[in-house]
N, C-alpha and C positions, 0 to 999 in steps of 0.2 A: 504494500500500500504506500502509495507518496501521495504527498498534500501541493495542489498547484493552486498559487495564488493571483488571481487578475489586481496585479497590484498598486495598478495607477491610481485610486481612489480609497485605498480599503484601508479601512480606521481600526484595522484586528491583526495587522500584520505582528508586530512585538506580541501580543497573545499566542497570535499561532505557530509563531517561532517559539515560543517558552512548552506551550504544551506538545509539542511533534518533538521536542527534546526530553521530555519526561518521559515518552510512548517509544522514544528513539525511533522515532520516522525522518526522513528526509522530504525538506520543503521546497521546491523548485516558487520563487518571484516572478512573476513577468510582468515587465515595466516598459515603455515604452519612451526612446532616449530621451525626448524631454522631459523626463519626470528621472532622470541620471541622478546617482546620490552615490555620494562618500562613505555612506554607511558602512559599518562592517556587523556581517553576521557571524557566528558559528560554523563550523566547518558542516554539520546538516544542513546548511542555509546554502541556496544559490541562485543567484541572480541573473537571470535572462534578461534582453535588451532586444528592444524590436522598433523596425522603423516609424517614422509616423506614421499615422493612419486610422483612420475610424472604430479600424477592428484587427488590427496587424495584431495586437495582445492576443484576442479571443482566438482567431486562427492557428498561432504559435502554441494554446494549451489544447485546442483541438487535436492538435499535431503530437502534442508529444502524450497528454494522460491517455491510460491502457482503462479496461474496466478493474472497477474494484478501487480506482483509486477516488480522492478526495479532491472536488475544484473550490475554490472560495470564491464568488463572484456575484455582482450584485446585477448583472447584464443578463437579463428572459433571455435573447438568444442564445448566447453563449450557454448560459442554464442549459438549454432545451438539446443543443449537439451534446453536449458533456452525457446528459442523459441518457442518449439514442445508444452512447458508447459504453453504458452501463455504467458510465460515475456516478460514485455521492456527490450532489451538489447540494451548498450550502450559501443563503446569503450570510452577508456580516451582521445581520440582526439574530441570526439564528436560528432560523428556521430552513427546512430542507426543501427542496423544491422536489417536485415528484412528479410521476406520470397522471397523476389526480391529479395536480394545480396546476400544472404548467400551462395547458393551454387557456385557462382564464387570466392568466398571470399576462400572458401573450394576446389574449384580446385586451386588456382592462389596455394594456400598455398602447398598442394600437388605435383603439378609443378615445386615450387621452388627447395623443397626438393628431389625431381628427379633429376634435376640437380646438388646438390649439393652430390646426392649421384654417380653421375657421375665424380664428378669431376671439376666441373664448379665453379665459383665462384659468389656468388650472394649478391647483394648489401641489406643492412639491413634497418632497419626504420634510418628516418632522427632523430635526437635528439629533444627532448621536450623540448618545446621553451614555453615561456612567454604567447605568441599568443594560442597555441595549448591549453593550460588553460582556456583561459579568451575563446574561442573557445567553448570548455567543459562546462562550467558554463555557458554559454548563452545557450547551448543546452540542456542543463540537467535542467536548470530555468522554461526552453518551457516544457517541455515533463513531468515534472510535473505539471507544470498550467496545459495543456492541459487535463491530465487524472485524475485530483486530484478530 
């Protein structure tokens, strides 16, 4: 099992670098160069780099997770190929995306954007909070117990 993380946006990366070190799994990052950092990880920790692009990340973890493995991403598409390939996928709030939600998850998404291509104005995610974390790491805790 390896943990692939869509990392240009996700507010869970130091968590999920701390817990796939206590499970002793290996984390593959994908980052895309303008989002390039100095950071330094753990020798489980490795950082992939992709060009710009809309979806150059999503494509790059398409490519590399096998089934069985873990994606982190907060992207319905991306979600929805990860699954086809038999990934656990997980957003950064917590919860698992599945063959049950995904395709309302994929309309609701498509909807919004209808509207807002209309003209409408449409309310965005609430801010990540503290809770939404500790939320995250108890879910992602389970879901590797569970399959490990």
């Amino acid at each position: 099992m390896h943990i692939y993380v869509d990392a240009d946006a996700c507010p869970v990366v130091q968590p999920i670098v701390d817990v796939a070190h206590a499970y002793g799994l290996s984390v593959t990052l994908v980052k895309n160069y303008s989002h390039y950092s100095h950071s330094e990880y753990p020798a489980h920790v490795t950082t992939v780099y992709v060009d710009k692009g809309s979806d150059a990340a999503d494509f790059k973890i398409v490519q590399l997770a096998k089934k069985g493995d873990i994606v982190i991403t907060q992207d319905y598409g991306l979600a929805s190929l990860c699954l086809n390939k038999q990934c656990y996928v997980m957003h950064h709030k917590g919860f698992l995306f599945t063959e049950h939600n995904i395709d309302r998850l994929l309309h609701s998404r498509h909807m919004s954007m209808m509207a807002r291509r209309s003209g409408e104005r449409t309310k965005g995610p609430k801010a990540f909070s503290k809770e939404d974390e500790n939320a995250f790491i108890e879910a992602f805790e389970q879901l590797i117990t569970e399959k490990l």
